[in-house]
C-alpha positions in Angstrom: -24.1 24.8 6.9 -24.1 21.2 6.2 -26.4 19.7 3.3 -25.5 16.4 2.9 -23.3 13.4 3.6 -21.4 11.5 1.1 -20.1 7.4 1.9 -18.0 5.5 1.0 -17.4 2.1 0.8 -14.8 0.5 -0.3 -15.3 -3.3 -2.2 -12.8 -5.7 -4.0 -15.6 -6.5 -6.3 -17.5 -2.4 -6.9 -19.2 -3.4 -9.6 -21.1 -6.1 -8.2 -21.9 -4.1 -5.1 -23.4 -1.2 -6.9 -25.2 -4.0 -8.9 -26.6 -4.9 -5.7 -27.8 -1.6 -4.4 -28.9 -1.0 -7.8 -30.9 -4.3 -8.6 -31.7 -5.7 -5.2 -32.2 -3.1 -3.0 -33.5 -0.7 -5.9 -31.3 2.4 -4.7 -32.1 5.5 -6.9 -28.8 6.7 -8.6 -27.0 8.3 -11.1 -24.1 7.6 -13.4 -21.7 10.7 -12.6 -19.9 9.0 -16.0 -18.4 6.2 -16.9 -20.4 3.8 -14.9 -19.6 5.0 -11.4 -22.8 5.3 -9.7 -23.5 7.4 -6.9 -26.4 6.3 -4.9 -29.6 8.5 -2.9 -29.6 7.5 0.5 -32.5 7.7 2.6 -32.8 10.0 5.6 -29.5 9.1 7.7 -28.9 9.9 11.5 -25.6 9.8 13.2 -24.5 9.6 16.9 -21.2 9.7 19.1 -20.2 6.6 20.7 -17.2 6.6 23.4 -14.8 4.2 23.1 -11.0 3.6 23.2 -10.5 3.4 19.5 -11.7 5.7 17.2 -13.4 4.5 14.0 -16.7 4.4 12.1 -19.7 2.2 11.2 -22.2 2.6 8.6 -25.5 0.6 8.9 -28.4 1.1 7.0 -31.8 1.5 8.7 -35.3 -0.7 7.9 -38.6 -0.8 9.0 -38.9 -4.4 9.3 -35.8 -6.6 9.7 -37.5 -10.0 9.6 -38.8 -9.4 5.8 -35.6 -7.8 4.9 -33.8 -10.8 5.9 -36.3 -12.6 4.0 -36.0 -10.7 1.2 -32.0 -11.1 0.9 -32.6 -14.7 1.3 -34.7 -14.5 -1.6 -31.6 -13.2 -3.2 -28.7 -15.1 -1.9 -27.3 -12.5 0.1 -25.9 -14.3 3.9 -27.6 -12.5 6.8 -25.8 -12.9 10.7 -28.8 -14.2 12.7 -31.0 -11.4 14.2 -30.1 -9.7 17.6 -31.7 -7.8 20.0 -28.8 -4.9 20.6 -31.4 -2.9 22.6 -31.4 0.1 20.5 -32.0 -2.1 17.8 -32.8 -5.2 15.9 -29.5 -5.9 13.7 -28.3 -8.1 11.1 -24.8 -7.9 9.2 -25.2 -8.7 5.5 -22.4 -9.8 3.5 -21.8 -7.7 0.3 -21.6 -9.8 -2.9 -18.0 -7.7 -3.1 -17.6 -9.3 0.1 -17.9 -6.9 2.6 -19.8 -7.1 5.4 -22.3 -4.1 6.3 -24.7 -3.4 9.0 -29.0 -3.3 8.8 -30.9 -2.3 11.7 -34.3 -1.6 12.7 -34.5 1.1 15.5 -35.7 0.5 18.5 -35.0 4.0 19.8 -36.2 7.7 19.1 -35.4 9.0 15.5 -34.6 12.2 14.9 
């Protein structure tokens, strides 16, 4: 029934964002025209969280958080320091559009 997901995130600066996903973290894509890429994503999970307000997160998942800090570093992309959430090891990264999104490495069961 379902095949697929499709996010979105929305940047003041999109251009230098899909830059980014393009050149740092070497995304596969395709120009759908005009230079509006749309990028493969990796395997994705999802889960329900209850809370009193309803919203949603997207984080990206990694195998090793210490060298992808690192590697961002290397870059010039800011990292938050890392934390131990318990289901995971997690880092916010800020955008060069100047969002902020989530990284985490999985200390749980995947799917």
């Amino acid at each position: 029934m379902i095949t697929g997901a499709h996010h979105m995130i929305y940047s003041k600066d999109a251009d230098k964002d899909r830059d980014f996903f393009r050149d740092v973290l070497k995304m596969d894509n395709i120009d759908s025209g005009g230079g509006w890429l749309i990028f493969k994503l990796p395997p994705s999970e999802m889960a329900f969280h209850p809370s009193e307000k309803e919203y949603h997160e997207l984080y990206l998942i990694c195998d090793d958080i210490k060298q992808f800090v690192a590697e961002m570093k290397k870059n010039n992309i800011k990292c938050t320091e890392i934390k131990d959430e318990g289901w995971g090891l997690a880092t916010v990264i800020t955008l060069p559009g100047g969002s902020d999104l989530g990284i985490y490495q999985p200390q749980h069961s995947r799917p």
